[in-house]
The first five atom37 places (N, CA, C, CB, O) and aatype in JSON, in Angstrom:
{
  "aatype": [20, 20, 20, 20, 20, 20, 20, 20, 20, 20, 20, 20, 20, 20, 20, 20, 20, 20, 20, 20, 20, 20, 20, 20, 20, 20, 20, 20, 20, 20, 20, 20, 20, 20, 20, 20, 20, 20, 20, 20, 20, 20, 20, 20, 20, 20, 20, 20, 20, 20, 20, 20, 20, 20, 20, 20, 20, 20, 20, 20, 20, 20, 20, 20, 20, 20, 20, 20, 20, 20, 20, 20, 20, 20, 20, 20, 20, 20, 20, 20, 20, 20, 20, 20, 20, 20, 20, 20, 20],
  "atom_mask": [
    [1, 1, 1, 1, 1],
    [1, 1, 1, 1, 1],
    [1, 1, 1, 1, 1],
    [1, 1, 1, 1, 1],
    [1, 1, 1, 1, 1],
    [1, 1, 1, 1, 1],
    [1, 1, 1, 1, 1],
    [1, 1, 1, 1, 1],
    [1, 1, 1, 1, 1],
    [1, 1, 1, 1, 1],
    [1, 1, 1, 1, 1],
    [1, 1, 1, 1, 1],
    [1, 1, 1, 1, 1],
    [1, 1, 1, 1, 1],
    [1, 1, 1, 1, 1],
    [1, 1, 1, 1, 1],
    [1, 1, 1, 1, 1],
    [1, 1, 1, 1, 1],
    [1, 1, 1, 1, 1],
    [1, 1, 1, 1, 1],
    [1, 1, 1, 1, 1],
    [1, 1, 1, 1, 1],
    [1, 1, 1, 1, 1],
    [1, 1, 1, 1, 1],
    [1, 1, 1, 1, 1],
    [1, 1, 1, 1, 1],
    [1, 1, 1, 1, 1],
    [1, 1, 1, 1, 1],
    [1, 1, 1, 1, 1],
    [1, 1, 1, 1, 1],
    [1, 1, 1, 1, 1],
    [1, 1, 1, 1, 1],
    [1, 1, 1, 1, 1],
    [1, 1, 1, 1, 1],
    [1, 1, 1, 1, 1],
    [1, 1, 1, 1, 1],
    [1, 1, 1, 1, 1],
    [1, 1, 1, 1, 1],
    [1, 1, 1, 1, 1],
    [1, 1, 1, 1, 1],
    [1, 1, 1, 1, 1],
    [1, 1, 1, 1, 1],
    [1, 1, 1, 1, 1],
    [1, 1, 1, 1, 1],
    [1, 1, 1, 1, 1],
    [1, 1, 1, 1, 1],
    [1, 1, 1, 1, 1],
    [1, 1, 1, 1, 1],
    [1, 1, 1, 1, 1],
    [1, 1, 1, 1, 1],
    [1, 1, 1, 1, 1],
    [1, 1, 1, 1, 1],
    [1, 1, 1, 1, 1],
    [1, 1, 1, 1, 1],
    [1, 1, 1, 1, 1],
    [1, 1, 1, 1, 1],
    [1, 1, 1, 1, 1],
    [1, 1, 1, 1, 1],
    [1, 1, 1, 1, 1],
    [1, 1, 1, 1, 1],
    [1, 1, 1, 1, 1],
    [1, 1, 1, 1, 1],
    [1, 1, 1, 1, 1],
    [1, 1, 1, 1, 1],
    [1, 1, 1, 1, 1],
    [1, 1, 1, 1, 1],
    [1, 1, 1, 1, 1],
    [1, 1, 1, 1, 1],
    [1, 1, 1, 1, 1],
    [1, 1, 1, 1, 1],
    [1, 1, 1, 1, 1],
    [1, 1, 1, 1, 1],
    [1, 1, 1, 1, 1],
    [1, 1, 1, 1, 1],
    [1, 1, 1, 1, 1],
    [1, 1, 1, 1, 1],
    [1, 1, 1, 1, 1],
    [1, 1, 1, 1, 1],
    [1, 1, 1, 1, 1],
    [1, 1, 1, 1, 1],
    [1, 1, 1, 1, 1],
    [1, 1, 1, 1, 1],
    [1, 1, 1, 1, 1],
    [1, 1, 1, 1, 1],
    [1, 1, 1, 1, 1],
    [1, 1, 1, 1, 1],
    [1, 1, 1, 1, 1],
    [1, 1, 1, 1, 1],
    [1, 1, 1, 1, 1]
  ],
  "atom_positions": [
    [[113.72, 83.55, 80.87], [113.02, 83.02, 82.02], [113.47, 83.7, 83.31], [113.23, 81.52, 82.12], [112.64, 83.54, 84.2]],
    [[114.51, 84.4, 83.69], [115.07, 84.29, 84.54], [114.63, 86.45, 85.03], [116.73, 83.44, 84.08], [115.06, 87.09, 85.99]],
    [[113.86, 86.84, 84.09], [113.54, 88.08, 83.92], [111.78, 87.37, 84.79], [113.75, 88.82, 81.95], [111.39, 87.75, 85.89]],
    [[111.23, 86.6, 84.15], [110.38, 86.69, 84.36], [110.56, 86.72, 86.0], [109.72, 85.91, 83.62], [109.98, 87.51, 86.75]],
    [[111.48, 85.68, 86.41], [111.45, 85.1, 87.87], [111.88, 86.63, 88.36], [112.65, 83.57, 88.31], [111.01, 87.06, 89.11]],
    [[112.74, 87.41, 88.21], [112.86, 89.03, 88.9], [111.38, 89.44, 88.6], [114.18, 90.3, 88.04], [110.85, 89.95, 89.59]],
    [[110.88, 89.4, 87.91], [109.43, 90.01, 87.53], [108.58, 89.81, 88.76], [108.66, 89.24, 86.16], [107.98, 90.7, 89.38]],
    [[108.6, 88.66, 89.01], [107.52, 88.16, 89.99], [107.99, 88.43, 91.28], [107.19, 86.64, 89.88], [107.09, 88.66, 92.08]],
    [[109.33, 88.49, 91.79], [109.77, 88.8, 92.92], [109.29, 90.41, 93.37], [111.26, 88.54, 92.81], [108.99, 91.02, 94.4]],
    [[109.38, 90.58, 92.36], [109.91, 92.58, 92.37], [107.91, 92.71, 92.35], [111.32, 93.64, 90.01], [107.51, 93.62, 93.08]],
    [[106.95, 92.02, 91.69], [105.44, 91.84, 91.97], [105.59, 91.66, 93.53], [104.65, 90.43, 91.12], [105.45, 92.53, 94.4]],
    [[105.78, 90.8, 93.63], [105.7, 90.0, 95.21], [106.09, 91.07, 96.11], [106.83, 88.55, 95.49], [105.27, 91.11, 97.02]],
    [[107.26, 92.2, 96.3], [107.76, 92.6, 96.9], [106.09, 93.75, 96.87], [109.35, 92.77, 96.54], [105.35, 94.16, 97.76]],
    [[106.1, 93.84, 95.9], [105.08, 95.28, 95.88], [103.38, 95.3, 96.27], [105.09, 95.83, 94.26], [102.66, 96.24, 96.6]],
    [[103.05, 93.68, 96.07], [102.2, 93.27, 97.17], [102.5, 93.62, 98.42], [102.06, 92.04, 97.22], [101.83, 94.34, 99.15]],
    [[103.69, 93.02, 98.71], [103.17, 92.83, 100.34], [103.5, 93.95, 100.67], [103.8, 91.7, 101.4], [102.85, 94.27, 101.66]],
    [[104.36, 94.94, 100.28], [104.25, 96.96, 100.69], [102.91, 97.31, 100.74], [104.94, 98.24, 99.33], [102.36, 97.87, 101.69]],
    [[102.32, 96.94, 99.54], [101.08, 97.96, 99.12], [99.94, 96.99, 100.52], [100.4, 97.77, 96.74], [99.54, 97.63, 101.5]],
    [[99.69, 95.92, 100.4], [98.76, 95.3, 101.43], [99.59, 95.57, 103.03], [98.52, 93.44, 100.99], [98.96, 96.02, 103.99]],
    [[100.33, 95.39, 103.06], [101.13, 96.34, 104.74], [101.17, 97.66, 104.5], [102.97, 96.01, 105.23], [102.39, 97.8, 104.65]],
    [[100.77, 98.74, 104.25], [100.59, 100.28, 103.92], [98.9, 100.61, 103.98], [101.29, 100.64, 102.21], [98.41, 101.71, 104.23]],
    [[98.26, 99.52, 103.72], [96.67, 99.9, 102.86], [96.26, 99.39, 104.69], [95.83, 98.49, 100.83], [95.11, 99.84, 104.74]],
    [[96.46, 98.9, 105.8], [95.41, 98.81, 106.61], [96.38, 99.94, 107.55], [94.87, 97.13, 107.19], [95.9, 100.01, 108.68]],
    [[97.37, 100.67, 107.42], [98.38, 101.69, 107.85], [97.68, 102.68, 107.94], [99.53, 101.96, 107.04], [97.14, 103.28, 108.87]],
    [[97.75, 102.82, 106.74], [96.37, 104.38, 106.28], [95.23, 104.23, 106.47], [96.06, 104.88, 104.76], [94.85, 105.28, 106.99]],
    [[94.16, 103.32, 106.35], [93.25, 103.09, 107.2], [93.09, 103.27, 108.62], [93.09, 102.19, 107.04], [92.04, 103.3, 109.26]],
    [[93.92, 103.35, 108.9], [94.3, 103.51, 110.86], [94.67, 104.98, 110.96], [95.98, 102.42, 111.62], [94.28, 105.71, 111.87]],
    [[95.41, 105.32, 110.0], [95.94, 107.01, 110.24], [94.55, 107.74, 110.19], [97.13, 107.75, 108.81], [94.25, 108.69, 110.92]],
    [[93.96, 107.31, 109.48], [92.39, 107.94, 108.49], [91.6, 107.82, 109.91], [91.48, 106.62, 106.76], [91.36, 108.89, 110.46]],
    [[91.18, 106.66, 110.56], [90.79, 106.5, 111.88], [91.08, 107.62, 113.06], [91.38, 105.32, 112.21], [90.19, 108.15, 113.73]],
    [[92.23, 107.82, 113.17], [93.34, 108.58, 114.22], [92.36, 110.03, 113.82], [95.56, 108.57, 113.66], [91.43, 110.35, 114.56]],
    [[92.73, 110.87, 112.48], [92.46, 111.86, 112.48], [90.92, 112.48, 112.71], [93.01, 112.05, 111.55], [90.59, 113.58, 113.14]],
    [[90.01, 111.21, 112.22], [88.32, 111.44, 112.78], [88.29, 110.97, 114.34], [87.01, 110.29, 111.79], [87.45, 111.44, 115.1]],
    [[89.04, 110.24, 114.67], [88.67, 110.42, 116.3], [89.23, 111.48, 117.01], [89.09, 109.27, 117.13], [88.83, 111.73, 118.15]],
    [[90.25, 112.23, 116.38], [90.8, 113.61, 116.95], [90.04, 114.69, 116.72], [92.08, 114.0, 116.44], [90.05, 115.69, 117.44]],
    [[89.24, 114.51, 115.58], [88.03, 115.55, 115.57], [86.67, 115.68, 116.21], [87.69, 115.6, 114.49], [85.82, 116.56, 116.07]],
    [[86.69, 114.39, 117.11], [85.81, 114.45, 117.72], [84.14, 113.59, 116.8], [85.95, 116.03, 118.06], [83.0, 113.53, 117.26]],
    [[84.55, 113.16, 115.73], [83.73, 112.4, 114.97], [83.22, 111.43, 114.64], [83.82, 112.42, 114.48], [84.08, 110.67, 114.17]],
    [[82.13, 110.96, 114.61], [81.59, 109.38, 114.35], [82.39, 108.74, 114.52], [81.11, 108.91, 113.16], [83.19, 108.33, 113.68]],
    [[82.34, 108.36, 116.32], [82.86, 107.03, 116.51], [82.7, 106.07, 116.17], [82.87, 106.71, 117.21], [83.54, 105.25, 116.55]],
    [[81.67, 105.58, 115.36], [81.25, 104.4, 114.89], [82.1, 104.22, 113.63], [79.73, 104.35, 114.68], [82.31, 103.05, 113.33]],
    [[82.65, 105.2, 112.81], [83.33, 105.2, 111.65], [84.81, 104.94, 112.05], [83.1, 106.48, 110.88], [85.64, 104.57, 111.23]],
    [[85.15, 105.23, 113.7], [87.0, 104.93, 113.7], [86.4, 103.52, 113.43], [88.34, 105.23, 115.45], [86.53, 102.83, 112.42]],
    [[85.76, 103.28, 114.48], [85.56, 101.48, 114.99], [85.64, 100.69, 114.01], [84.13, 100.99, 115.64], [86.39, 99.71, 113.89]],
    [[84.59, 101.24, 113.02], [84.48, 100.37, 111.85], [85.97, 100.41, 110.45], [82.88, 100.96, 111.2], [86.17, 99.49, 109.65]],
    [[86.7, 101.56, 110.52], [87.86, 101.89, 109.76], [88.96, 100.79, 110.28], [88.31, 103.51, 110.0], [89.61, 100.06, 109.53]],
    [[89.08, 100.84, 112.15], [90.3, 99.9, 112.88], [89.99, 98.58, 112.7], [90.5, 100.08, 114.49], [90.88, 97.74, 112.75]],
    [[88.39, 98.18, 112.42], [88.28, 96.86, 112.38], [88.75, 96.37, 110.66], [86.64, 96.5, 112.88], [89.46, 95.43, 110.3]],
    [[88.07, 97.39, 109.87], [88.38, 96.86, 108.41], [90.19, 96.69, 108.23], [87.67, 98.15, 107.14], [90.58, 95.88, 107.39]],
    [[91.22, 97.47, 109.03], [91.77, 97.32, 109.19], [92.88, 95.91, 109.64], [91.39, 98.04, 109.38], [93.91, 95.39, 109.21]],
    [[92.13, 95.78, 110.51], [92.36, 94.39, 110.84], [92.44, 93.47, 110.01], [91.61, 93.97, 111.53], [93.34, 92.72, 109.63]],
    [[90.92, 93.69, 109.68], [90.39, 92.64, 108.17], [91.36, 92.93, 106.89], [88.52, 93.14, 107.49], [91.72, 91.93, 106.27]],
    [[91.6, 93.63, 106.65], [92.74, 93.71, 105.77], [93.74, 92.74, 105.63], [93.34, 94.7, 106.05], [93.75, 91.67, 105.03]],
    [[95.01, 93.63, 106.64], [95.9, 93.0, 107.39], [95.91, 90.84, 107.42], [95.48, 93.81, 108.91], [96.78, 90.1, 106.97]],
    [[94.51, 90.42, 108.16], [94.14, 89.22, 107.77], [94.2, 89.04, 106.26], [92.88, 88.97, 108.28], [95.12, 88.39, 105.76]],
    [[93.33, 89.54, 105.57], [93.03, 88.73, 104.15], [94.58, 89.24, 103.35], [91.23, 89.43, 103.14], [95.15, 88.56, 102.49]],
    [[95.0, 90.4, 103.82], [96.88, 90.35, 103.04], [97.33, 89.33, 103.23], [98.16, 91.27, 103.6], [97.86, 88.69, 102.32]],
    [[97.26, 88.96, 104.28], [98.13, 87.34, 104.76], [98.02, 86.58, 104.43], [98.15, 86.7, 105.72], [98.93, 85.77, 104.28]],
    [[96.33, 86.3, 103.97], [96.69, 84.98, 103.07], [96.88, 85.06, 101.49], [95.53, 83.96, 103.26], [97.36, 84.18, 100.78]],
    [[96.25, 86.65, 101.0], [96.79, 86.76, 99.51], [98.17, 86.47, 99.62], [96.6, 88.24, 98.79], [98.5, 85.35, 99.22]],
    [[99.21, 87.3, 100.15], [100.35, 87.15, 100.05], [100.44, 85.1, 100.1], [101.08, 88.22, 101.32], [100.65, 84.44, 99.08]],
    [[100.28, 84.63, 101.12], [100.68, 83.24, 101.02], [100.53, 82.85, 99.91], [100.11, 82.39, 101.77], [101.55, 82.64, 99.26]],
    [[98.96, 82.58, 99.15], [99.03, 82.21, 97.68], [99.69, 82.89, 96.61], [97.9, 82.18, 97.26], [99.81, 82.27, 95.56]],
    [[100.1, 83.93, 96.69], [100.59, 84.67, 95.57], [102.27, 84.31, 95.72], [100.12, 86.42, 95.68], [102.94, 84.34, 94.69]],
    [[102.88, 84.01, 96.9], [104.38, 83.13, 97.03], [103.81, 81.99, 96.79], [105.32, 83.08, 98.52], [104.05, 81.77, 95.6]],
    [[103.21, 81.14, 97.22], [102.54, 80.31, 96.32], [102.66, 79.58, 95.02], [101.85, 80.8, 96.16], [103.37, 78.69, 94.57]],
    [[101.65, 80.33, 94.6], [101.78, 80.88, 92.82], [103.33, 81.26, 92.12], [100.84, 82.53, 92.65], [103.58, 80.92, 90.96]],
    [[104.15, 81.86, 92.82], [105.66, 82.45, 92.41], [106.27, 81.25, 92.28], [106.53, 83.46, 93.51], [106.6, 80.74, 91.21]],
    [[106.45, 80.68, 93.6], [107.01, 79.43, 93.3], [106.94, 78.58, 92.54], [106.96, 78.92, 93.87], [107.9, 78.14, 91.91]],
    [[105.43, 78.08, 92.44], [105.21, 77.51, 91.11], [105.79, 77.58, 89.6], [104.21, 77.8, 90.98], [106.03, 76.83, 88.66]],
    [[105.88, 79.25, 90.06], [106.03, 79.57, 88.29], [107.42, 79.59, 87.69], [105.46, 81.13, 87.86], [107.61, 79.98, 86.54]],
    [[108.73, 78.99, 88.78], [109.55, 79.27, 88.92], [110.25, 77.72, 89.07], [109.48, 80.28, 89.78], [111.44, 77.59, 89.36]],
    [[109.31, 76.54, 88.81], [109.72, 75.15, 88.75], [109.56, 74.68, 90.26], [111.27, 74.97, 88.14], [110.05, 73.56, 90.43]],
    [[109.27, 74.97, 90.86], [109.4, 74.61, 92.67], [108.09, 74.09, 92.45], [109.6, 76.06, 94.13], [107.06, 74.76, 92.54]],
    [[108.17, 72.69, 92.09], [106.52, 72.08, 92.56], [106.41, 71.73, 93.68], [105.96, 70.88, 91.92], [105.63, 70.78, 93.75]],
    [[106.94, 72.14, 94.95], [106.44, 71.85, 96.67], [106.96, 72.91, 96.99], [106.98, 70.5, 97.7], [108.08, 73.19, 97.41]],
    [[105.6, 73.79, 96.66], [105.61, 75.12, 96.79], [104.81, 75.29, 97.94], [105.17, 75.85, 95.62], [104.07, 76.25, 97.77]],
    [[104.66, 74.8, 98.95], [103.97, 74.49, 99.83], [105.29, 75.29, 101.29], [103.54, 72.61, 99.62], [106.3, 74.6, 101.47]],
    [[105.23, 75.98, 101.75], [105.44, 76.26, 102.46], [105.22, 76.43, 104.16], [105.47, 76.61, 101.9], [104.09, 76.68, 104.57]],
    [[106.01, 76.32, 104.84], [105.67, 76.73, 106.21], [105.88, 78.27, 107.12], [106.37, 75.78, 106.85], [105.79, 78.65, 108.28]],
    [[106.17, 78.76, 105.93], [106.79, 80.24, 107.02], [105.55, 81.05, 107.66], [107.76, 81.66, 105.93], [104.48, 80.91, 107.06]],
    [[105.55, 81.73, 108.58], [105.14, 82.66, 109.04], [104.83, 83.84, 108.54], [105.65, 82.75, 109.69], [105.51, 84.67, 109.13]],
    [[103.71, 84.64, 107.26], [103.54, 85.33, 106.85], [102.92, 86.71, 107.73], [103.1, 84.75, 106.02], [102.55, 87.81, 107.35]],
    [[103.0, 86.1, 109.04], [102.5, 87.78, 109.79], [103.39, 88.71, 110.02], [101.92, 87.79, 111.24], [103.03, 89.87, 110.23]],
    [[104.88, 88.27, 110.02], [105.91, 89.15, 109.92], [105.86, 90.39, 108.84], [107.02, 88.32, 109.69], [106.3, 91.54, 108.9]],
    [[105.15, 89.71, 107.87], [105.47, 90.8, 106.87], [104.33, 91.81, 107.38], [105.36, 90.3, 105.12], [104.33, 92.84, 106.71]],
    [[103.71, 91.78, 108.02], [102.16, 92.38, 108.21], [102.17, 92.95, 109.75], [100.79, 91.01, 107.99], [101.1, 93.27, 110.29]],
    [[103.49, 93.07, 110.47], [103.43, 93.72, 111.87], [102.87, 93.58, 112.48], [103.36, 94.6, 112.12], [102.62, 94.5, 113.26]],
    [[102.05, 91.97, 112.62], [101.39, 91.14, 113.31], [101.65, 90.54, 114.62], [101.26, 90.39, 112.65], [100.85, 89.74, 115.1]]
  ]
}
C-alpha cells in the first residue's frame, strides 16, 4: 500500500509540472509569432487559451489531490489550500 501512496504522489507531482509547463509553452509559442510580425489574432487567442489552461489546471489539480487523499484513507479530503501557487498565479 504504501508504494501505491509514493505512486500517486510522484503522479501528482507530474501533473502539476506538466499542467504549469503546458500554458508556459503556449505563451513562448505566442512570443515567437508576435516577433514575426504574425497573426495577431493567433498570439491573442494562444495567451488567452493560456490562461484557460492555467484555470482548468487548478481545478484538475484540486480534484486529483482530492482523489489522492482519498485513496490514501483521508476521508476529509476536503481541503482549503490555495492551488494557484502551484500555477504562478
Amino acid at each position: 500500500m504504501h508504494d501505491e501512496d509514493n505512486i500517486l504522489d510522484e503522479l501528482l507531482d507530474e501533473i502539476r509540472d506538466l499542467l504549469n509547463e503546458y500554458p508556459k509553452a503556449l505563451e513562448r509559442r505566442a512570443t515567437i509569432i508576435e516577433a514575426t510580425g504574425k497573426d495577431p489574432e493567433l498570439v491573442h487567442k494562444l495567451i488567452m487559451a493560456a490562461q484557460t489552461m492555467r484555470d482548468s489546471g487548478n481545478l484538475y489539480l484540486s480534484w486529483a489531490k482530492h482523489y489522492a487523499a482519498l485513496a490514501v484513507g483521508n476521508s476529509d479530503a476536503s481541503t482549503d489550500e490555495d492551488e494557484t501557487e502551484d500555477f504562478d498565479v
